[in-house]
Backbone bond lengths (Angstrom), bond angles and torsions (degrees), N, CA, C in turn:
res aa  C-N    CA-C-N  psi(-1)  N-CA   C-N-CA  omega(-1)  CA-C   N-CA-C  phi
1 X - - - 1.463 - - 1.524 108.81 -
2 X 0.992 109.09 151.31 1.426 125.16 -179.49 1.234 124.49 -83.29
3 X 1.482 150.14 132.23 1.745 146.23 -163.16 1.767 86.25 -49.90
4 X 1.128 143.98 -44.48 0.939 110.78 -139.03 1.456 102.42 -119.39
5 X 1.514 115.60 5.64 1.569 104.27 159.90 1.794 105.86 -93.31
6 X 1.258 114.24 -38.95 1.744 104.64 162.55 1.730 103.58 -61.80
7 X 0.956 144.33 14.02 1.479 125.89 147.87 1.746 117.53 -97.14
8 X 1.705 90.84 -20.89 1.794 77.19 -179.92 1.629 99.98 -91.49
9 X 1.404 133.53 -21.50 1.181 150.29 -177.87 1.612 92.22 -53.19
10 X 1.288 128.31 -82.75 1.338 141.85 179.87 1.880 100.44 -42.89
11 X 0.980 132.84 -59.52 1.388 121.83 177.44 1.768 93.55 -63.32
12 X 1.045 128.93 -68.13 1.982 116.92 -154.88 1.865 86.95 -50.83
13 X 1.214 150.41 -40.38 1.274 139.53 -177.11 1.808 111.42 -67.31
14 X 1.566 81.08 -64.39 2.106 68.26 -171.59 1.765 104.39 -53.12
15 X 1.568 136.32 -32.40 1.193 128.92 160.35 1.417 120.74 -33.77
16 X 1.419 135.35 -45.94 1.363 153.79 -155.56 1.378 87.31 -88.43
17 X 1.289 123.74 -61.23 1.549 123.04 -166.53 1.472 115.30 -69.34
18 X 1.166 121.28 -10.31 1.290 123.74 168.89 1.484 119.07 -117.24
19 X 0.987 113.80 -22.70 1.424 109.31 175.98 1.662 122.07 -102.54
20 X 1.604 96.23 0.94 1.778 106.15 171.61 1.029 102.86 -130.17
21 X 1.712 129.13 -78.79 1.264 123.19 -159.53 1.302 136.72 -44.38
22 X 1.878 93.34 -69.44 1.390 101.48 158.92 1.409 137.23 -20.88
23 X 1.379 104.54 -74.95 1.646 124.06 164.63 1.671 114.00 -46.44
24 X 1.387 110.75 -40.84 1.549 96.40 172.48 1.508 115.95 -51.84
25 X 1.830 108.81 -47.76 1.190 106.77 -174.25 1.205 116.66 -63.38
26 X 1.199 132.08 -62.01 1.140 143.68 -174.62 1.858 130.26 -40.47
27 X 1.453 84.84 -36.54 1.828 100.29 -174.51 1.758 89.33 -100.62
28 X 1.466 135.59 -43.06 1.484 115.46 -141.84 1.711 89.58 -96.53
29 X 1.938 118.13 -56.18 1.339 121.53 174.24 1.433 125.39 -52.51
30 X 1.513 127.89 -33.61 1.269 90.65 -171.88 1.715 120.60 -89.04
31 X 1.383 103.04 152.79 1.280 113.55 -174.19 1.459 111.73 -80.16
32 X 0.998 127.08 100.59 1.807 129.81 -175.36 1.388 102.00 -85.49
33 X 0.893 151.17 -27.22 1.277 129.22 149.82 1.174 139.18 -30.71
34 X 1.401 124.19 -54.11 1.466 164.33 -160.73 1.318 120.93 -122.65
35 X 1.811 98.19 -11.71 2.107 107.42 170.36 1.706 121.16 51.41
36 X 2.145 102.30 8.86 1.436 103.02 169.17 1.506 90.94 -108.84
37 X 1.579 102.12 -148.33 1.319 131.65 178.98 1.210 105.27 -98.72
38 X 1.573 111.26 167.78 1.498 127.68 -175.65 1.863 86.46 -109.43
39 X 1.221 72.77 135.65 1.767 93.60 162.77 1.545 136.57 -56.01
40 X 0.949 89.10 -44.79 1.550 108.96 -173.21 1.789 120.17 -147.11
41 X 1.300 119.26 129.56 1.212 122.72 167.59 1.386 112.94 -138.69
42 X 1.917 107.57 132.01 1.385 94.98 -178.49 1.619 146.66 -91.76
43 X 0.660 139.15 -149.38 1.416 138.35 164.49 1.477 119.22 -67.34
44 X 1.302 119.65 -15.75 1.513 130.30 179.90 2.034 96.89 -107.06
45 X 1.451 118.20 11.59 1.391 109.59 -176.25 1.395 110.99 88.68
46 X 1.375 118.17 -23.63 1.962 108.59 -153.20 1.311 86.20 -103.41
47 X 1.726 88.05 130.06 1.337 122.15 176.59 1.338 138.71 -70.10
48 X 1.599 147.87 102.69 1.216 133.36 -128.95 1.861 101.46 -114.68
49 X 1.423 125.20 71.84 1.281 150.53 152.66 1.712 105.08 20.24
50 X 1.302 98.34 -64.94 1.453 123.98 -153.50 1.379 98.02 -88.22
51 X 1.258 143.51 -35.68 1.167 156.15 171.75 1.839 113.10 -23.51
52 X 1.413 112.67 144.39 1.237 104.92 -165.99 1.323 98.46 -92.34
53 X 1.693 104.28 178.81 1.579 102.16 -159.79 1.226 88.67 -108.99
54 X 1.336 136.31 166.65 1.641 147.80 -161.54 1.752 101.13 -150.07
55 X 1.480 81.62 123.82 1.688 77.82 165.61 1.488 140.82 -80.35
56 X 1.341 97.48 -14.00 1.752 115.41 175.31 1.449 107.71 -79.87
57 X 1.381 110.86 -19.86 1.406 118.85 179.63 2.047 103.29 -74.82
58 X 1.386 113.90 -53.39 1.156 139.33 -162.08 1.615 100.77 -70.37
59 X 1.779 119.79 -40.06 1.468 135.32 163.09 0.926 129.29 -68.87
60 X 1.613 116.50 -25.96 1.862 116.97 156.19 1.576 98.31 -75.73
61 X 1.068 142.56 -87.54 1.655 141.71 -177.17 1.268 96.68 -10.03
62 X 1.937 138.32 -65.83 1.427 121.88 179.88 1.018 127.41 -53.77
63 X 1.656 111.64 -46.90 1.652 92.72 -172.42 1.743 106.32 -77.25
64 X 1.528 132.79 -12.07 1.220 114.90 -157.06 1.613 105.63 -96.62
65 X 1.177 97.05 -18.11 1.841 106.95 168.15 1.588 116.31 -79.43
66 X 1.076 116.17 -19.44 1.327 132.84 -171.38 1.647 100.51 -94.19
67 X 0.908 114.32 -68.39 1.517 115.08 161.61 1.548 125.43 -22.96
68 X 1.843 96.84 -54.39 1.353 116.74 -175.31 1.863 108.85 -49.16
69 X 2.145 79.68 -58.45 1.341 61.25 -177.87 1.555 129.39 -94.32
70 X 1.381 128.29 11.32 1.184 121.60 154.67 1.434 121.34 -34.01
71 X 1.184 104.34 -60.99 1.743 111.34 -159.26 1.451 98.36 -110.06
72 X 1.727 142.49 13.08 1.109 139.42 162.82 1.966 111.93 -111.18
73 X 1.022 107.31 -26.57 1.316 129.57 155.19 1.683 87.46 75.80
74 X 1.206 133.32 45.38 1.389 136.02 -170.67 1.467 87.43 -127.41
75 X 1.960 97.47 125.43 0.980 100.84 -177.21 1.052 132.83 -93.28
76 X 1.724 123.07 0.97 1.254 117.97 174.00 1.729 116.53 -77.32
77 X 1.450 121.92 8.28 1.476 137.40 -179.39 1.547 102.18 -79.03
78 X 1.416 107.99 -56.57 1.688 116.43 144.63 1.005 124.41 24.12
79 X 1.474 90.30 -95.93 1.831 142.82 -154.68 1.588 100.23 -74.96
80 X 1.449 104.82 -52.47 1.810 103.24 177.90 1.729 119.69 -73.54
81 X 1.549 91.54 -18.57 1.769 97.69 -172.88 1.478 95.20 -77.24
82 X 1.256 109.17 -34.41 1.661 122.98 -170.61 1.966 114.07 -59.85
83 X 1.259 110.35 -40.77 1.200 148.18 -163.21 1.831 89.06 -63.47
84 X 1.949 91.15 -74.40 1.547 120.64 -175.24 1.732 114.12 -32.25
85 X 0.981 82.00 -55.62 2.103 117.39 -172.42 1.702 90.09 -56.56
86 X 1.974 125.08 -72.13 1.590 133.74 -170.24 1.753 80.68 -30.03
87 X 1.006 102.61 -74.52 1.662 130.01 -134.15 1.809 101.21 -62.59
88 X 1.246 114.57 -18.47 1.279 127.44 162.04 1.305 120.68 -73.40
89 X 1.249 110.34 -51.90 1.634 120.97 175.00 1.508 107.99 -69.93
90 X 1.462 127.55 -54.90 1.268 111.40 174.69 1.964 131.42 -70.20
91 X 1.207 96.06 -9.50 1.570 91.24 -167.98 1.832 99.78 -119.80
92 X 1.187 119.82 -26.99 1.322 135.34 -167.79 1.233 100.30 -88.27
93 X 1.544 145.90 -71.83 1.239 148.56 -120.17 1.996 87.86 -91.41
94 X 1.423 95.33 146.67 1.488 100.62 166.66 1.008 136.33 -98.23
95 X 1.501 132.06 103.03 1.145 123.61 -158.30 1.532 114.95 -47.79
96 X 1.729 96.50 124.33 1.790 101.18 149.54 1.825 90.68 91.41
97 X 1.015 108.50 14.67 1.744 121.51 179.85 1.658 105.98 -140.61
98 X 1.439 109.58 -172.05 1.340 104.45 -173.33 1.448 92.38 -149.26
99 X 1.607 99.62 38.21 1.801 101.69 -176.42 1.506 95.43 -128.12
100 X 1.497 110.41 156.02 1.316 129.93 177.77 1.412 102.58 -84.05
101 X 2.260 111.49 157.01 1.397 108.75 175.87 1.773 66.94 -108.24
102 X 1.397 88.90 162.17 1.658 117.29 170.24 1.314 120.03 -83.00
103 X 1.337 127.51 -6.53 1.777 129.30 173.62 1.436 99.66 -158.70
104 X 1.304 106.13 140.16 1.494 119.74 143.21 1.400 139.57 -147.52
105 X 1.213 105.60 159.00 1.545 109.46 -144.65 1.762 101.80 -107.45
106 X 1.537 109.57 9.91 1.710 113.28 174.78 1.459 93.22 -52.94
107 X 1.423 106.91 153.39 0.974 132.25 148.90 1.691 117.80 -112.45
108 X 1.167 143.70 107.93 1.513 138.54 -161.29 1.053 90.44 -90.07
109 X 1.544 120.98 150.33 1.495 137.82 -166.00 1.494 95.98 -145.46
């Protein structure tokens, strides 16, 4: 590739990542009720409430908000990575170990 299709390549992505992804996550996943994530959403958009929570799900959201905001320096990327991370430590971590469970079924109230 040429400098200047990896320069428009690198702009059409960081565009995508901020003007879709991000925002998908941010506005459609988080659960404001419950101040985590939704578990599951399907292929038609509709969001499945009840759905269990996943930690690989909860470990992409940290590092990719965290990332975000490393190198986007926007602080509400922060705030959700921040959120991601609580919600790992309280529902994920095993007590009295230093290993993750792979689902949970809290619901925070």
């Amino acid at each position: 590739m040429t400098v200047n299709k990896l320069e428009k390549l690198k702009s059409e992505v960081r565009s995508e990542l901020i003007q879709n992804i991000l925002p998908f996550w941010a506005e459609k996943m988080i659960d404001h009720e419950t101040e985590d994530f939704y578990g599951r959403i399907d292929g038609n958009g509709l969001i499945h409430p009840d759905a269990d929570k996943g930690s690989v799900l909860n470990t992409r959201i940290l590092w990719t908000f965290s990332a975000a905001y490393r190198i986007l320096q926007n602080r509400g990327y922060l705030i959700i990575a921040e959120r991601s991370r609580d919600y790992l430590l309280n529902y994920f971590l095993t007590a009295g170990t230093t290993g993750f469970s792979g689902f949970s079924t809290a619901r925070v109230k």
